[in-house]
N, C-alpha and C positions, 0 to 999 in steps of 0.2 A: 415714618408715620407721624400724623399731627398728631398730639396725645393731650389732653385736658384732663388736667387734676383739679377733684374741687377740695379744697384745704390745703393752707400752708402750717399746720403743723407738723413733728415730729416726723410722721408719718408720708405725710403729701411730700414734703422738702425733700427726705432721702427719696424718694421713689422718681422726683423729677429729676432728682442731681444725679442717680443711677442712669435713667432715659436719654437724658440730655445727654451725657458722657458719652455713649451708645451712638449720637447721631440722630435720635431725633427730635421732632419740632413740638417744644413742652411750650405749656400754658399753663400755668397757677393761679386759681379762683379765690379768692379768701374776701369773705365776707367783713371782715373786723379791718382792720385798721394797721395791722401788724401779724409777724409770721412768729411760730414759733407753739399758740396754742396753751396750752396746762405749763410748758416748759417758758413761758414767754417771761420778760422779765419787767419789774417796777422800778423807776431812777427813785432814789431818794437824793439827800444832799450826800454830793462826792460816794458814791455809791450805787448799786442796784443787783437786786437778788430779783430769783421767782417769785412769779406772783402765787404760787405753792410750793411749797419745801421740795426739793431736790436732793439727791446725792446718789452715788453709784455705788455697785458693788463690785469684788470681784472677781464672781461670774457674768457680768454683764459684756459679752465676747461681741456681740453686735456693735455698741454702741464706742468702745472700745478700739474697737477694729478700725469704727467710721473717724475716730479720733485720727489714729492710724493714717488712714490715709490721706488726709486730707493733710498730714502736717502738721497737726496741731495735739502732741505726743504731750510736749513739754507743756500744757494746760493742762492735765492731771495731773494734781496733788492726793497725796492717801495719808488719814487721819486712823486714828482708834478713838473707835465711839464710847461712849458710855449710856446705857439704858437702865431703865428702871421701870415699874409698876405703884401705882397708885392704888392702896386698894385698904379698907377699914382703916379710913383716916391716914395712913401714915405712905412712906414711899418707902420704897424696899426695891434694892438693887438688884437688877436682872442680868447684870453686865455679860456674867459667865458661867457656866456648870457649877461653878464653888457657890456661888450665890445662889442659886438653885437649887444648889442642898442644902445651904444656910436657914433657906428661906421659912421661918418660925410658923407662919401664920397656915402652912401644911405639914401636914405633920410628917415624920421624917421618910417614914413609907410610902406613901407619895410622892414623895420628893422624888426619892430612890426613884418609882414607876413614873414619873412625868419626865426625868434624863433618859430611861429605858424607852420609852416610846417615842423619843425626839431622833435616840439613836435608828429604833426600827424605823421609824420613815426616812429617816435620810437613807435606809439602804434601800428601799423599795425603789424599784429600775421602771417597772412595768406601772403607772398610774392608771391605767384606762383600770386595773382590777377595786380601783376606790368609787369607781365613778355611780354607782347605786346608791348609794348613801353618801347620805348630810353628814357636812363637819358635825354638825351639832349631835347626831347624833353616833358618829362614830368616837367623839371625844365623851360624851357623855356614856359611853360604853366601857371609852378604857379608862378612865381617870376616876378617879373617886368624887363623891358628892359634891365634897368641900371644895377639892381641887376646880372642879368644872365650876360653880358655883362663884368663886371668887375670881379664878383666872380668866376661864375661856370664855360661857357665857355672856358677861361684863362686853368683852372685846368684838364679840359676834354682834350683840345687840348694837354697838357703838359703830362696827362697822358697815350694819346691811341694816339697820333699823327693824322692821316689822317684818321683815327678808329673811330673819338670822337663824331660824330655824329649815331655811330652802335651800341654803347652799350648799354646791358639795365640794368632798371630802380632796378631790385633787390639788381646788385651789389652795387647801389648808396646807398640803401635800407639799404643792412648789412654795409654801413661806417659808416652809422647812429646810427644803434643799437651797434656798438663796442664803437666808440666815447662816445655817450652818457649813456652806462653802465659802462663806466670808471671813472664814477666821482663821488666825495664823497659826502655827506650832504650839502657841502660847497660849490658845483661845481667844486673845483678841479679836473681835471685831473690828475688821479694818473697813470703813469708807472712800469713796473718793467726792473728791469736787472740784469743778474745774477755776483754775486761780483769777478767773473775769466772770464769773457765769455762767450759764448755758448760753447768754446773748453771743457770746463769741462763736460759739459754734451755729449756729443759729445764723448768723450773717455771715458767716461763711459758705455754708451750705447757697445761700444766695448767691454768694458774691460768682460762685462755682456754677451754676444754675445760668444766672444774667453771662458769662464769660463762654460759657457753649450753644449760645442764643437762645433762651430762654426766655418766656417773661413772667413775672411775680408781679399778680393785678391787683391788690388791695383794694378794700371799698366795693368789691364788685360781687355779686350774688347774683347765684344761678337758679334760673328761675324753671326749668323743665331740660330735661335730657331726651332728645329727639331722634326718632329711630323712623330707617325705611327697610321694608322685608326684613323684619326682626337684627336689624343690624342698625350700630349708633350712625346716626348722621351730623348729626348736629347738637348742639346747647343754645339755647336762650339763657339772656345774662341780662340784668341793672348795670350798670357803669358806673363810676364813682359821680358821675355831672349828672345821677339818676336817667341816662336816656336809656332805652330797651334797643338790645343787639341780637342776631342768631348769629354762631359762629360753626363752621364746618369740622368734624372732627372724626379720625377714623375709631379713635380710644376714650372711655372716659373713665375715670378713676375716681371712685369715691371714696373721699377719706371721714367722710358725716354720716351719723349716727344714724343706723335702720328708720327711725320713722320719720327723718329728715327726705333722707334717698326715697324713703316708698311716696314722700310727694312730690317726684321731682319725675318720676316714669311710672306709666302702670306696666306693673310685671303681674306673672300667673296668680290669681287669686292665692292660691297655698302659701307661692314664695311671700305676697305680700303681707299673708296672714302672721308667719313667720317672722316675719322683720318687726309686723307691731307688736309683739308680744314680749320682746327683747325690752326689757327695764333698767333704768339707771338710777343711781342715786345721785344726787347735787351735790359739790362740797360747799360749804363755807368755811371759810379762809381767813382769818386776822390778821396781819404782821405787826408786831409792836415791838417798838422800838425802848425800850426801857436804860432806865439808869442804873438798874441793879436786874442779876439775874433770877429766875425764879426757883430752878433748884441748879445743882450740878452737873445734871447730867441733859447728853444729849436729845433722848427720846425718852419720855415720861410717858407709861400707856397708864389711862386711868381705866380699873378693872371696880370703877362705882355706876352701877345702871343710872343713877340720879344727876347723875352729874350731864348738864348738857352739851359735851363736848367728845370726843372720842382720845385726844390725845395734846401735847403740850411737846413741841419739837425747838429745841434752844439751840438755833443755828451754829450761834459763836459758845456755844459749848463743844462744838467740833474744830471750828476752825478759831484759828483766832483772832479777839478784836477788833487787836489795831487795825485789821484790813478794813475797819467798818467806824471810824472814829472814836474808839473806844464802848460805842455801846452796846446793847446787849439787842439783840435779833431771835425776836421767839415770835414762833408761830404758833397759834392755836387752830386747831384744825376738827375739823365736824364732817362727816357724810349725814343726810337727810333726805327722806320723802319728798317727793316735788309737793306736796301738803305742807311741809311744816311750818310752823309759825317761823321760823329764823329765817326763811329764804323773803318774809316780809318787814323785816326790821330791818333799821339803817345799823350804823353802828354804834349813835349813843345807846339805841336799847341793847343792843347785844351784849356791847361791854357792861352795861347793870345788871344784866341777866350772868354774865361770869363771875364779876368780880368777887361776889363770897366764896365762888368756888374755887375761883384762884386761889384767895386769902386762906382756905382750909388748906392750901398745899403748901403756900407760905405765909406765915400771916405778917411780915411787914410791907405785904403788896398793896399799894393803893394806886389810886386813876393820877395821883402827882407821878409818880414813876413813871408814865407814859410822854416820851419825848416827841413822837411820830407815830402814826400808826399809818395802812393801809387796809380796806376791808374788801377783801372778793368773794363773789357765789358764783359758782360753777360750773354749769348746767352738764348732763351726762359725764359725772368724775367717776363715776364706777359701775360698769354693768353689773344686774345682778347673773350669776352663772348655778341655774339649779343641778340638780343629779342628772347624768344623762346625760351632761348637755353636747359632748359630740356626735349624739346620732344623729340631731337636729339640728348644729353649729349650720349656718348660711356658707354658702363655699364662696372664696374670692374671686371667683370668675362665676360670672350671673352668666343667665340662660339666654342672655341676647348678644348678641357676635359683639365686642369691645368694648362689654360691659364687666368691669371689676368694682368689687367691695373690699376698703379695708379700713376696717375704725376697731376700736379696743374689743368689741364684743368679738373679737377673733381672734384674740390672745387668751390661748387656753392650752392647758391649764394655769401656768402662771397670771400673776395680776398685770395691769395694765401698768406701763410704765417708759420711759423713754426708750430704754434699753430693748425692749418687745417692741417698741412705735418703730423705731429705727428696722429691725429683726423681717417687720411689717414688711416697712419698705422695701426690702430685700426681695420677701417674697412673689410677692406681687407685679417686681419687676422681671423675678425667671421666670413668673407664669406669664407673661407677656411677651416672654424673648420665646418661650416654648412654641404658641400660640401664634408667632410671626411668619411662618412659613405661610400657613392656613389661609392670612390675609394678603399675602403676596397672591396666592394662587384666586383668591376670589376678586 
């Protein structure tokens, strides 16, 4: 079957490199200039990371697997992380259960019930029974004042914004079972990252794609998805040389954001209504390149509502330097409102807008420390996922014969992430293999 995928991220790539594999005739649409997506990566000098922080865990058995196959094994490296929390001025280590119940600023009782309830969710099998209730309010149930008030609050606000009271409680559920399947006999948190990138996988999956005749169309955007007796016929497309084309297709696979899709076909008023009600938040993104680091550890969550940033991730606090000329590679990272003042700053205001609040976490940080930076915003980084939300989840196969949806708002309950993007693709191509028979007969 001809098959159109629109997106070469994460998502798009395996599902074509799946297809393709398979025997048939793949086309990848990608609007940007480049594949790869949230996972994509920046050159610096002798050098290049994501353009957002990365790393595996694990449990990440999809993504893993796709390593796996493809040969490309010996590109996973596994680190032990070190984390922390930012919170009443000071950082206080989070790395392990011991620190947890070190942890001064709750008091000891607490402590004790915030290990105990990290334990009962990790045993929890069944999630659909959290799905009625908000993290917010399921944590503000078990935890005490102070506890919610300093730890989790902080962290919800930082990560849903004006949202952080709507979310529910399963997503909170699978951070819990990622987290704590990540660690060894010891307690350590172990990560992975791959020793070139994600680019590497990333052009491979091409390389895989282009080698089973495939083609990967950069620059080119789809401008309407064309259907006869409720069946895809066709796509309308821009070209990279901007001329306008229809191409014929029996499949089309979307890998773009609900209110992206709902203008590219009308579907049933309901589903449409559906699709635009689905909310994202924005990330902004920093990479800064410094001469000295900021703290020691790898992930710093800052648990200060004021603070305008959500977290402070020190790359080569996991891996090390030398891979990177010795300097230091920290991310600062944000989720926000398509509102908010930061998604209209460049990055000289951004960075004046940080820097005291760096300084409060280290104060011999100044804007001399900065050797490089990179600044990215970008656009649908996190659905938001209220209570409920599988009764009314979009299914991956839409109501029109060779019509599929897959973008992160269907990764659930866990969060969106390569590993689920990957996971994505998988599924979407056995609902495709399912569904094959169907189209042969019609």
């Amino acid at each position: 079957m001809k098959i159109c995928i629109i997106g070469a991220g994460i998502t798009g790539l395996t599902t074509g490199y799946k297809l393709s594999k398979l025997g048939h005739e793949v086309e990848i649409f990608e609007s940007a200039s480049f594949s790869g997506g949230q996972a994509s990566t920046i050159n610096f000098e002798n050098f290049e990371i994501e353009k957002a922080y990365h790393h595996l865990f694990v449990t990440d058995k999809a993504i893993l697997g796709l390593y796996k196959e493809l040969d490309l094994e010996d590109e996973l490296e596994w680190y032990k992380s070190k984390v922390a929390t930012f919170a009443e001025k000071k950082i206080w280590s989070t790395t392990s259960p011991i620190d947890l119940l070190k942890l001064p600023i709750i008091p000891l009782k607490d402590r004790i019930n915030l290990a105990l309830i990290s334990l009962r969710l990790k045993l929890i099998k069944n999630w659909k029974k959290l799905e009625s209730i908000s993290a917010y309010q399921w944590l503000s149930k078990h935890v005490s004042d102070r506890t919610f008030e300093i730890i989790f609050e902080p962290l919800l606000r930082g990560k849903f914004g004006r949202y952080y009271k709507d979310i529910c409680m399963p997503w909170f559920w699978a951070k819990i079972q990622t987290r704590v399947s990540s660690r060894n006999k010891k307690f350590d948190e172990i990560l992975c990252y791959p020793k070139n990138s994600f680019s590497l996988l990333i052009n491979k999956l091409e390389t895989e794609i282009q080698n089973q005749g495939g083609l990967i169309k950069h620059n080119h955007l789809i401008t309407s998805i064309n259907t006869q007796d409720n069946k895809v016929s066709s796509v309308s497309y821009i070209s990279d040389n901007k001329t306008k084309h229809i191409k014929n297709f029996d499949i089309v696979v979307s890998t773009a954001p609900y209110s992206i899709l709902s203008r590219l076909i009308t579907l049933e008023k309901s589903l449409t209504e559906k699709m635009n009600k689905v909310q994202y938040m924005s990330a902004v993104v920093m990479i800064l390149i410094l001469k000295n680091p900021i703290s020691k550890y790898y992930w710093l969550s800052i648990a200060d509502k004021d603070f305008p940033f959500l977290g402070i991730i020190e790359h080569t606090n996991l891996l090390p330097k030398e891979k990177y000329n010795n300097n230091n590679i920290v991310y600062i990272t944000n989720y926000v409102e398509e509102d908010n003042e930061l998604l209209n700053m460049n990055y000289e205001e951004v960075i004046e807008k940080y820097t005291p609040f760096i300084k409060s976490i280290n104060n011999t940080f100044s804007k001399n420390e900065i050797i490089d930076y990179k600044f990215n915003k970008i656009n649908y980084a996190q659905p938001i996922i209220p209570i409920n939300y599988s009764s009314y989840r979009i299914p991956i196969k839409l109501p029109v014969l060779g019509l599929y949806s897959a973008n992160t708002a269907q990764i659930y309950p866990e969060d969106r992430g390569t590993n689920y993007s990957v996971d994505l693709g998988q599924k979407v191509t056995n609902i495709i293999l399912e569904d094959e028979n169907g189209f042969i007969k019609r």
